[in-house]
TORPA-4810 file (N, C-alpha, C, O; in nm, 3 decimals):
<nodes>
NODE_1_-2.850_0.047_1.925_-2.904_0.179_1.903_-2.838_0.278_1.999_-2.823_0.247_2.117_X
NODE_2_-2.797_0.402_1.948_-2.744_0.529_1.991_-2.828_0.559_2.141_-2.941_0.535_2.097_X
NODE_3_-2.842_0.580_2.229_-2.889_0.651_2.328_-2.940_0.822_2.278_-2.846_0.896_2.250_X
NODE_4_-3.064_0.873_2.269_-3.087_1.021_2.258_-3.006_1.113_2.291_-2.975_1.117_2.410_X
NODE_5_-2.958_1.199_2.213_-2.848_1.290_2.216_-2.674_1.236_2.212_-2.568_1.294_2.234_X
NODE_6_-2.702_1.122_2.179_-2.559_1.084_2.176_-2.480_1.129_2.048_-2.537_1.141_1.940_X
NODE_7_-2.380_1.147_2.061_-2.306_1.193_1.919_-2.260_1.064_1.829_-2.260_0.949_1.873_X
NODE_8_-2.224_1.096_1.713_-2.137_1.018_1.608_-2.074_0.945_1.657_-2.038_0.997_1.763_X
NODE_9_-2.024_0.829_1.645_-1.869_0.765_1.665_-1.811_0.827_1.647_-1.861_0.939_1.641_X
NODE_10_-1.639_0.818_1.618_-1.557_0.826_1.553_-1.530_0.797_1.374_-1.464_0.854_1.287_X
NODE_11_-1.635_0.660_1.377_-1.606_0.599_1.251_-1.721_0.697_1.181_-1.716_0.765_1.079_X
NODE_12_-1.798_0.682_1.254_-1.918_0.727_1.149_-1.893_0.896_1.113_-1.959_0.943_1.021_X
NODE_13_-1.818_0.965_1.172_-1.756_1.072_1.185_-1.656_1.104_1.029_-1.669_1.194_0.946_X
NODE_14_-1.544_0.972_1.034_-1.440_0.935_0.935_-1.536_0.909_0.801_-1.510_0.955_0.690_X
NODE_15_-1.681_0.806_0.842_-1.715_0.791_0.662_-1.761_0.921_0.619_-1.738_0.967_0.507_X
NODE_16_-1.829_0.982_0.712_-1.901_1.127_0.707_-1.833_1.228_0.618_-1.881_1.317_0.547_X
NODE_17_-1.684_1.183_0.646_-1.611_1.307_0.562_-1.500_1.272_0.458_-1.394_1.334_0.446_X
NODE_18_-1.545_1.147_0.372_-1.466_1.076_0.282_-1.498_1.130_0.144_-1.404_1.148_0.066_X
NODE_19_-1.646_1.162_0.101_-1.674_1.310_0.016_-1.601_1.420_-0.002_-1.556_1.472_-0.104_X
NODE_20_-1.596_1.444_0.099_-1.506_1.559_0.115_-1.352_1.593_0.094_-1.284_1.684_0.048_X
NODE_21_-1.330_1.452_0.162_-1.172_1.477_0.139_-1.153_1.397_-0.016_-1.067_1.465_-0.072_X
NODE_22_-1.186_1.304_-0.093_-1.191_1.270_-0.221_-1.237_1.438_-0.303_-1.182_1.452_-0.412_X
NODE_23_-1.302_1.521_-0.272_-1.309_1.635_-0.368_-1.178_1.726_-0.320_-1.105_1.768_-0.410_X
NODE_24_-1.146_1.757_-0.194_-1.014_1.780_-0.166_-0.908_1.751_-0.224_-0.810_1.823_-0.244_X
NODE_25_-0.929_1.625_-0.257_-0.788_1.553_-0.345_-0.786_1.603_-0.496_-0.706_1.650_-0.577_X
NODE_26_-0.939_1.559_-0.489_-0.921_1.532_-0.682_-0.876_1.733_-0.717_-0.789_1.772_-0.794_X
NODE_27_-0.970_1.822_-0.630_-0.879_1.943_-0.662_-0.724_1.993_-0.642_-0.662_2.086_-0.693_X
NODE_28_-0.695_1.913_-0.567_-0.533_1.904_-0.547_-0.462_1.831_-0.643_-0.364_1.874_-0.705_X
NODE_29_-0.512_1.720_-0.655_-0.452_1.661_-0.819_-0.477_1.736_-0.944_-0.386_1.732_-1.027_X
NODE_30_-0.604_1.816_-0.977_-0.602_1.889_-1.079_-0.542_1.989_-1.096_-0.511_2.024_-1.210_X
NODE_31_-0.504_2.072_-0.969_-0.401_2.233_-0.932_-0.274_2.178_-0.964_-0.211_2.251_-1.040_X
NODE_32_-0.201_2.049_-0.923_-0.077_2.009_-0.983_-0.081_1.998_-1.104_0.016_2.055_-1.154_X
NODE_33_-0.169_1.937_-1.203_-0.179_1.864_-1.332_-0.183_2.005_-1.404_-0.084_2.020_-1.475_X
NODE_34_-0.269_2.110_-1.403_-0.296_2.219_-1.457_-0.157_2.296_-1.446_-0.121_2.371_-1.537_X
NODE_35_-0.086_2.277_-1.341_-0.014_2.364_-1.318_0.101_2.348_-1.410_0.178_2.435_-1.449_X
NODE_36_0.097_2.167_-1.451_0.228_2.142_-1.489_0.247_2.141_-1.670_0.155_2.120_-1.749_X
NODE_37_0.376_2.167_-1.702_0.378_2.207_-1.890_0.278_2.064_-1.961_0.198_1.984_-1.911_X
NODE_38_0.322_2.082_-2.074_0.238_1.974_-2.143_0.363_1.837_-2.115_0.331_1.727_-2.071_X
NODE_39_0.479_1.871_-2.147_0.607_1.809_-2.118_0.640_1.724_-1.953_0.690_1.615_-1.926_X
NODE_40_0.594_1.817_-1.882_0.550_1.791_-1.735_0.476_1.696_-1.708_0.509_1.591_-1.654_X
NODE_41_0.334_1.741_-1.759_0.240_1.589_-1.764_0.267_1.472_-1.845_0.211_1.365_-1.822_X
NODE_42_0.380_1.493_-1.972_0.419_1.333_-2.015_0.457_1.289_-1.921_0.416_1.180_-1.881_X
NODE_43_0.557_1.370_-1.850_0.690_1.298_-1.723_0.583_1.223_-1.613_0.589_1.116_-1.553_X
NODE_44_0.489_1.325_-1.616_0.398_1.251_-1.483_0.271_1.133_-1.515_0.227_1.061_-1.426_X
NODE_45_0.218_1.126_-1.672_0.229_1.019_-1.699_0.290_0.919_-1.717_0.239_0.811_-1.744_X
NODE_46_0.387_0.936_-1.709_0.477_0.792_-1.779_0.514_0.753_-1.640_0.538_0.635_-1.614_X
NODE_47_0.521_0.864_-1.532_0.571_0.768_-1.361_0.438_0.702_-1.328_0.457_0.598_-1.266_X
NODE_48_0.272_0.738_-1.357_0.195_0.683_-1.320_0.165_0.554_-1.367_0.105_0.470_-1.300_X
NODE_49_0.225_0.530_-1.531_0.223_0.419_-1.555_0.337_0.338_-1.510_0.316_0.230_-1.455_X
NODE_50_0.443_0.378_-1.529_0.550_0.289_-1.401_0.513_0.204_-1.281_0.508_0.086_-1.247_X
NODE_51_0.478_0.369_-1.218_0.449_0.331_-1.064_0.328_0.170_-1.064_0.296_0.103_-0.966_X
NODE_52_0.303_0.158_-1.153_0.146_0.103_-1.142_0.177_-0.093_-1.198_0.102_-0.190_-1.214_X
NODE_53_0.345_-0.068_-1.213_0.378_-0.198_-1.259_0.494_-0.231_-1.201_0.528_-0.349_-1.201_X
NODE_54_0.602_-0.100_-1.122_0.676_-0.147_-1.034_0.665_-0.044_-0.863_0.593_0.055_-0.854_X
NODE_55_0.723_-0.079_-0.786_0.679_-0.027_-0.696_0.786_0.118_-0.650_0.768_0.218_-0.581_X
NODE_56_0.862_0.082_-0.702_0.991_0.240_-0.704_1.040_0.310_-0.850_1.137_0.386_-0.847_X
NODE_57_0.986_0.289_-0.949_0.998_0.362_-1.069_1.143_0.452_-1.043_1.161_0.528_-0.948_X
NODE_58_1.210_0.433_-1.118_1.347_0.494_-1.097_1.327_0.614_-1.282_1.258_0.580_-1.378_X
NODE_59_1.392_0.714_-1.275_1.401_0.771_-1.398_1.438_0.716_-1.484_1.403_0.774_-1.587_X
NODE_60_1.501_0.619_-1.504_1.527_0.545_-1.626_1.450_0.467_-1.676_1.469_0.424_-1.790_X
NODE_61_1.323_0.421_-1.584_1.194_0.353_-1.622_1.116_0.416_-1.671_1.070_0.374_-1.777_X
NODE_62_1.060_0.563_-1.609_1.024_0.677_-1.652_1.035_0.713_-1.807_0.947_0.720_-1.893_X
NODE_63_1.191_0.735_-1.812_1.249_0.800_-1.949_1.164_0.660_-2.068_1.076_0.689_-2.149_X
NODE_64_1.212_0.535_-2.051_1.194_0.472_-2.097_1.037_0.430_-2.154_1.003_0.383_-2.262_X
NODE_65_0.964_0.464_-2.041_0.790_0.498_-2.110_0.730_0.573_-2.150_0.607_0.573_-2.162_X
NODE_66_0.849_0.700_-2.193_0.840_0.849_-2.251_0.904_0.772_-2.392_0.904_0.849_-2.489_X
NODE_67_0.942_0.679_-2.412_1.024_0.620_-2.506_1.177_0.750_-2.549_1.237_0.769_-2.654_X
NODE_68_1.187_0.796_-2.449_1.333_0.868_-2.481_1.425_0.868_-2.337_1.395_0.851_-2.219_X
NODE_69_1.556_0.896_-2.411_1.672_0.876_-2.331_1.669_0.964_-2.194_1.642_1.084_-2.199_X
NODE_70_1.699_0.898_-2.070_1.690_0.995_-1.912_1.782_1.078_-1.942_1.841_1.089_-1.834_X
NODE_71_1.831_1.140_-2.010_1.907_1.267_-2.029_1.818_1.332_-2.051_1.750_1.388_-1.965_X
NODE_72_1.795_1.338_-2.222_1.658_1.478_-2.256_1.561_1.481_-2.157_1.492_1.583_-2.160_X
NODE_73_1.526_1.369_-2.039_1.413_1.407_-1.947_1.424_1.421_-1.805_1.332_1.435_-1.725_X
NODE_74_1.551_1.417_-1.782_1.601_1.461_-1.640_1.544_1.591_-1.594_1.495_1.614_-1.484_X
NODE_75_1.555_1.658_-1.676_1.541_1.839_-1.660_1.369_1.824_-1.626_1.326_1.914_-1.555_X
NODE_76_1.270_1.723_-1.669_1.153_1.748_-1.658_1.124_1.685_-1.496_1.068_1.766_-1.422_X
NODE_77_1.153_1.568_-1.444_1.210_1.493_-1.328_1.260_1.630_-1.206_1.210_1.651_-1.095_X
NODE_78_1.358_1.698_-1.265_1.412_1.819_-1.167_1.303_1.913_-1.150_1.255_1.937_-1.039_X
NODE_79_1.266_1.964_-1.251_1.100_2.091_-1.224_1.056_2.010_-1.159_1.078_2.055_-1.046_X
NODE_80_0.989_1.886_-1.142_0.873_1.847_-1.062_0.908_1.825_-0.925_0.827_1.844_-0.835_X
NODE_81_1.037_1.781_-0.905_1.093_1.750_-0.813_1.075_1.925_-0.721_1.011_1.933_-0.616_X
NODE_82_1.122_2.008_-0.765_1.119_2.151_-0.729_0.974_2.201_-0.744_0.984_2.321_-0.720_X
NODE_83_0.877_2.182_-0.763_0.772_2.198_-0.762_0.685_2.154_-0.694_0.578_2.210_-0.671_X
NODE_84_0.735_1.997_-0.635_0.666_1.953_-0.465_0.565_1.874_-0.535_0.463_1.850_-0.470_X
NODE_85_0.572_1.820_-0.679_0.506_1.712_-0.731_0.550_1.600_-0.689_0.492_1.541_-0.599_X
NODE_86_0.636_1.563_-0.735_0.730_1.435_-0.700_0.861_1.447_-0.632_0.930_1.548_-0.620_X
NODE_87_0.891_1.291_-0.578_0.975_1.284_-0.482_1.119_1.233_-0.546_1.130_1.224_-0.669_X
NODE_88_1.172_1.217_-0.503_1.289_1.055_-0.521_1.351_0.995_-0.386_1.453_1.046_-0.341_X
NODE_89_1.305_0.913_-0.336_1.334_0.853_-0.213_1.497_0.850_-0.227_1.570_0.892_-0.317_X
NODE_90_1.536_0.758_-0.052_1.693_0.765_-0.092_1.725_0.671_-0.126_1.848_0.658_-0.126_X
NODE_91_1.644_0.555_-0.173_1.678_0.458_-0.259_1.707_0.514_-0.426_1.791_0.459_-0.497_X
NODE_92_1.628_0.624_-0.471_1.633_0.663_-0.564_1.510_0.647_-0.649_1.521_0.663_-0.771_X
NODE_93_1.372_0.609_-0.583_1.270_0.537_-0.664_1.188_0.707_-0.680_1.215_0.815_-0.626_X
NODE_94_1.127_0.683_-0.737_1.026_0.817_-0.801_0.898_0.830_-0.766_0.827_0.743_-0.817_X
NODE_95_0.826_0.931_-0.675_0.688_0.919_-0.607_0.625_0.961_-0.621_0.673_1.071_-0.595_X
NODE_96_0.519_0.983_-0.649_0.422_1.177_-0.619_0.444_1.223_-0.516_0.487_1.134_-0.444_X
NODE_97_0.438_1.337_-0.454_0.436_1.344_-0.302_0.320_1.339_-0.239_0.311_1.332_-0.117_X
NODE_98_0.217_1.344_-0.323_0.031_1.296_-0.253_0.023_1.172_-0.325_0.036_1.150_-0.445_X
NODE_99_-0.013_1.062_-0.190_-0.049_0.919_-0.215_-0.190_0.993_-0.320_-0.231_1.109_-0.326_X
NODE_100_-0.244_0.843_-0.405_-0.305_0.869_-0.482_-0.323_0.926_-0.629_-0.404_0.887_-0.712_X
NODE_101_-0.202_1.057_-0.646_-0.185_1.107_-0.782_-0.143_0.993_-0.888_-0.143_1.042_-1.001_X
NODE_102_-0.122_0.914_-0.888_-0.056_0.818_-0.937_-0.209_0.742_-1.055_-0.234_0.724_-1.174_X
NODE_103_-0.258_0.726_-0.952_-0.395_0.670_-0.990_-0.482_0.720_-1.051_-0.540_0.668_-1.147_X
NODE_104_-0.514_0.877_-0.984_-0.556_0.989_-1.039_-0.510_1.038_-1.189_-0.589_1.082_-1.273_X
NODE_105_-0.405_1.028_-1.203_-0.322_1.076_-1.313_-0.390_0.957_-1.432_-0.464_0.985_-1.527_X
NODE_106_-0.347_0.841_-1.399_-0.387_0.730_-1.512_-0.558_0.734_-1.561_-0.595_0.728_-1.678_X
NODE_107_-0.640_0.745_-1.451_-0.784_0.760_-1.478_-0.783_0.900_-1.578_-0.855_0.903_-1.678_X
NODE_108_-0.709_0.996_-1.546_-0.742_1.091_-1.627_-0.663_1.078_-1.782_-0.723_1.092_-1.888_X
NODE_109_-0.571_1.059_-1.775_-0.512_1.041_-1.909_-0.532_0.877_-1.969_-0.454_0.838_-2.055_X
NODE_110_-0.642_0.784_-1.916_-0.633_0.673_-2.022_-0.761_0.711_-2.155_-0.870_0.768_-2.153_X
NODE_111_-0.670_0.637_-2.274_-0.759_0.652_-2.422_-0.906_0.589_-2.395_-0.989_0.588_-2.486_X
</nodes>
């Protein structure tokens, strides 16, 4: 037991504000998603389903669960990339740039 007037932990501090930062997120995932074309959100579905079966999704995995060629979808890959959605490491693998969208993205777009 706490001693009278003692404060929070640390931890109990951290669960205290896990509400918070989960509504933080999920509005940060929706300001990207909203933000992005309808074309945009295929590109960013099809990396969430990637991401979710390999661990560096490269654009040609991408293109390939858009079922079309990484040419016609490069240009969608570049907007997002310029838009501070997604990454491409220097391996070349494909990221969100907020851990989590990935996940976020699939919960929202499964049938």
């Amino acid at each position: 037991m706490r001693p009278t007037g003692a404060t929070a932990s640390p931890g109990e501090h951290a669960h205290a504000a896990l509400p918070r930062i989960a509504a933080d997120l999920e509005q940060l995932f929706l300001s990207r998603w909203e933000d992005a074309s309808d074309r945009e959100r295929d590109y960013l579905t099809a990396l969430a389903a990637a991401e979710s079966t390999v661990d560096e999704p490269n654009g040609g995995q991408v293109a390939d669960a858009m079922g079309a060629e990484i040419r016609s979808v490069s240009y969608l890959r570049d907007r997002l990339i310029k838009k501070g959605t997604i990454y491409r490491s220097g391996s070349g693998g494909l990221h969100f740039i907020t851990p989590g969208m990935g996940a976020w993205v699939r919960r929202h777009t499964a049938d």
